[in-house]
N, C-alpha and C positions, 0 to 999 in steps of 0.2 A: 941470449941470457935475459935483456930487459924483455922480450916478448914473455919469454915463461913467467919473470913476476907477474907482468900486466894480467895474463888470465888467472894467475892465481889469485892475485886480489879480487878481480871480480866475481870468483866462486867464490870468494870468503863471503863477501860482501852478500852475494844471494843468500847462501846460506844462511848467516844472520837474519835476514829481514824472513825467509820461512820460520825461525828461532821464535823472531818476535811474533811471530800472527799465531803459533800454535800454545806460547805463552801468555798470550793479550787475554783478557776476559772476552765471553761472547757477550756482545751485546743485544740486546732481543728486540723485535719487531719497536715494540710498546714505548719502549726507552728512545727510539729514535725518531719518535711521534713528538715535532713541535709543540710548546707548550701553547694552549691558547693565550690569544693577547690579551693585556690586561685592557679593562674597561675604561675609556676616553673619562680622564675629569669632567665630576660633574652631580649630577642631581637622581639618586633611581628610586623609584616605588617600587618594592620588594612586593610589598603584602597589601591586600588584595591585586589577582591579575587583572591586568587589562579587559573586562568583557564579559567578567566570568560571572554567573549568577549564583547568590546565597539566602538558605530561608531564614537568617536570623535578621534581628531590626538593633543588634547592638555588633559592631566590627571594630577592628583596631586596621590602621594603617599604618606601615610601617616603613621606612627608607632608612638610605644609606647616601651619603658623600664620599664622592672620590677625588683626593686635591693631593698635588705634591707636597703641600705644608702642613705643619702641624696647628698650623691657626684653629680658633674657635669660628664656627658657626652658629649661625639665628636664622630660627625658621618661623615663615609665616605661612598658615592656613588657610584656605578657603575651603566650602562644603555649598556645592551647588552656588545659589543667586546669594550666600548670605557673606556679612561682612568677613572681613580677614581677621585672625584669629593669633596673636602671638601665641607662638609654643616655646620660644624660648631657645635652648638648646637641644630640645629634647627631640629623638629620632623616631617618632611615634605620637599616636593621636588615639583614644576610643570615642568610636560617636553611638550613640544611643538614640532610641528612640527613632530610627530611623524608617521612612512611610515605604508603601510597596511603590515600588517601579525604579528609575535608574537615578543614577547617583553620579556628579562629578565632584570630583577631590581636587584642586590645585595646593602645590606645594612650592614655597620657593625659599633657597638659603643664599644669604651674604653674611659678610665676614668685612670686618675692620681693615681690610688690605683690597676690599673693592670686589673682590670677586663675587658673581653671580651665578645662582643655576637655579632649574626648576624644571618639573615633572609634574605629571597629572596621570589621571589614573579613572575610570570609566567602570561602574559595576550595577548588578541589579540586586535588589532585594524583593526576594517574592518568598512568599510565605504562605501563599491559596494553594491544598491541592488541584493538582490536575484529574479529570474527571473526562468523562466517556459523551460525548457530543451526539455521536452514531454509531450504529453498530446493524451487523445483518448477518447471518437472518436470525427472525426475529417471531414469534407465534408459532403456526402452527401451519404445515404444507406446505414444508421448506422442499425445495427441490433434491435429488441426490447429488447432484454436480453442485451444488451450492459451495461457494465461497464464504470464508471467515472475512467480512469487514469492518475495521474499524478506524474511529477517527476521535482524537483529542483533541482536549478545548485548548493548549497548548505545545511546545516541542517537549517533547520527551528523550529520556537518557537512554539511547534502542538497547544500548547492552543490560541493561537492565530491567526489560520488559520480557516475563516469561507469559505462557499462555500454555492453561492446563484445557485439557477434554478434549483436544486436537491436534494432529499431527500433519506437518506438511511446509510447507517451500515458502518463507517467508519472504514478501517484499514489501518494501517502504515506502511511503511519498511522501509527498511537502508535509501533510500535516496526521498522516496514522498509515496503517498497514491494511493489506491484505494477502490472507492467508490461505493456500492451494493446498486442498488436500491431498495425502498423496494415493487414497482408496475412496470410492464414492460414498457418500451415507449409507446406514441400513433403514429400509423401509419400514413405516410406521413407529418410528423410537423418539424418546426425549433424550437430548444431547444439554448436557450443563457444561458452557462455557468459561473462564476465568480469567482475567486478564490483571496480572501486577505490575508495578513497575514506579520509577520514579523520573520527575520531571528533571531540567537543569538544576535546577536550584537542590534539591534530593528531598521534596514533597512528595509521599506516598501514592500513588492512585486513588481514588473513588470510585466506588460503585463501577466494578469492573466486570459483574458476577451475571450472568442470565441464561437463560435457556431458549430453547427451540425444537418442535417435533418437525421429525422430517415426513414427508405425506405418504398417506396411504393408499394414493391412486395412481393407476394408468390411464393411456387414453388408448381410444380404438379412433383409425381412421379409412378413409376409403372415399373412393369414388364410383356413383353409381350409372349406369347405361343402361340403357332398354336391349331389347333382342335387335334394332335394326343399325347397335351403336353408336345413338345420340345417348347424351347426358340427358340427365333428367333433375332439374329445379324441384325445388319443394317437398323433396322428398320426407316423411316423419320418419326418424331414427331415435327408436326405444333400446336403453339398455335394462333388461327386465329378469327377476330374481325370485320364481317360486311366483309369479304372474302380479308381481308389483313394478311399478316403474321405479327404478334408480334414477336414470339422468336421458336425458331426450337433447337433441337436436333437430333441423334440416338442414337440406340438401341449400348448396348456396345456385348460383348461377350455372355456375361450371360443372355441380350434382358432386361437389365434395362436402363431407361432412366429418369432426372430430369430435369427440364426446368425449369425456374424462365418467371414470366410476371406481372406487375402490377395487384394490383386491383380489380377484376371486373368479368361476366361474357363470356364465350369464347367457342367456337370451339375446340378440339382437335382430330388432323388430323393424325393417321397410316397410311401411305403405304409407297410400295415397292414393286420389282417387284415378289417378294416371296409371298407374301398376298395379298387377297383380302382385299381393304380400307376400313378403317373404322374409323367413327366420332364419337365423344362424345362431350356430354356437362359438364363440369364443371364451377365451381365457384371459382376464386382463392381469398382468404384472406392475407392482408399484411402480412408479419410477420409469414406467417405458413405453413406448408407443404400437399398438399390435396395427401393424399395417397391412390391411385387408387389400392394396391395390382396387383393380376394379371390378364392382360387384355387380354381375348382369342380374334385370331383372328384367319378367314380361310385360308388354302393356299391357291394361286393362281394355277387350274385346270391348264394353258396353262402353267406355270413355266416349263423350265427343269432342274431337277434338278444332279447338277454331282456329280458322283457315284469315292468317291476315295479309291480302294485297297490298303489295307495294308496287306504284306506279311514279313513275321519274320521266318528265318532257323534260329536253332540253333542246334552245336552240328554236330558229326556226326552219332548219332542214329535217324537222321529224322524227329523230332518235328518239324511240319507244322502249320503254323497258317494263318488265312484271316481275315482280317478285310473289314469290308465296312461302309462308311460316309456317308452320304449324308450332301454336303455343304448347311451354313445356319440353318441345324436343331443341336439341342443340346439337350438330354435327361436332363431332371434337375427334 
């Protein structure tokens, strides 16, 4: 008989406590989020932040005490190197007239019951816009791979720096951006850049606005050999238009040669007095390189060519050596 009370009570009892959890209010996430602590007695500069730069030359600084008592406070000011300043009771200060560059505030309050506190506070006042230091490219026979680069005469606020006439992959550094295009230039065009934006302090830009053509030329290149597969030095390379010369080079050491010419269809003109001449046609493209690889040519039958001996003793057991050159050729 006591056992059947005992479990009966104890279903009651569960029961009950289901009763109460389905009649309790729900309590939500938010609600059960500790409230933040309250702030240590004491001394705080509200107004202006810590670090922060402004373009005005007139600010108000403002604080707040936090004390268990309802006492009065008195406050004294300082502004940089200059004397200390009673304010009274008052929880605020306007300074005016204030010059470009940075700013220290100290502030301290006591009370008739001895208590002490004090706070300080660090800002800049600039008021010059910021203005375009460098920038590229710039005239005219900009490459098509070209890069937007630019650089400020100070930090700037990056979320707020737009830039019209281009498109592409921004990145940042210490002191301005460069910008990747995300398509090459088109050949022979003017491009108007723009660049806005504001500095820390929220000073507009300058002179953020310029232009650039991009170039109208390709090059031709190539390396030149005789029929017996030496290179050949000195070679004259004409690029020629309707039997005018555009743009000339030679052959270097090695008988490589690159030329740059606008545009368009052309003449290219070998000789010298080592080779027989010889022409070709090509087509140059802005913007790119026509690579001729290597361009045989014959020698000149009537050339003569000079023979230079190289002789090398060494030693006194006799080791003999000859060389001979022939100037102008070069085995490669």
């Amino acid at each position: 008989m006591r056992k059947n009370i005992l479990v009966s009570a104890v279903v009651a009892a569960l029961m009950l406590a289901c009763l109460a959890c389905l009649l309790s209010p729900t309590v939500s996430a938010e609600a059960r989020i500790p409230a933040a602590p309250a702030p240590e007695d004491g001394l705080y500069i509200i107004s202006p932040e810590n670090g922060t730069s402004g373009n005005v030359t007139t600010l108000t600084v403002k604080w707040q005490v936090v004390s268990p008592g309802p006492e009065l406070f008195y406050f004294l000011v300082k502004v940089d190197d200059g004397a200390w300043i009673n304010n009274s009771q008052r929880t605020s200060i306007t300074l005016i007239s204030l010059e470009e560059g940075w700013h220290l505030v100290q502030v301290q309050a006591s009370n008739e019951l001895g208590s002490y506190y004090a706070d300080r506070v660090e800002f800049e006042v600039d008021t010059l816009a910021p203005s375009i230091t460098s920038r590229s490219p710039t005239g005219s026979g900009a490459a098509l791979s070209s890069e937007i680069m630019v650089y400020f005469s100070e930090d700037m606020d990056q979320g707020s720096v737009q830039i019209q006439g281009a498109q592409g992959t921004l990145t940042w550094g210490a002191s301005g951006f460069v910008l990747t295009p995300y398509e090459a230039w088109t050949p022979a065009t003017n491009y108007t850049i723009e660049v806005t934006g504001l500095d820390l302090a929220g000073n507009h830009l300058v002179g953020g606005t310029w232009s650039f053509n991009t170039t109208d030329k390709g090059s031709i290149a190539g390396k030149v050999k005789d029929d017996r597969n030496y290179t050949v030095e000195g070679v004259e390379v004409k690029v020629l238009k309707d039997g005018a010369v555009i743009a000339s080079t030679t052959t270097d050491s090695n008988g490589n040669f690159n030329v740059e010419a606008p545009q368009g269809s052309y003449n290219l003109s070998l000789s010298s007095p080592k080779i027989e001449a010889r022409t070709l046609q090509v087509n140059v493209t802005a913007g790119e390189t026509l690579e001729l690889g290597v361009v045989k040519v014959e020698r000149a039958p009537d050339y003569t060519w000079v023979a230079i001996d190289v002789v090398i003793v060494l030693g006194a057991v006799g080791l003999f050596f000859v060389g001979r050159r022939r100037d102008g050729l070069k085995p490669k």
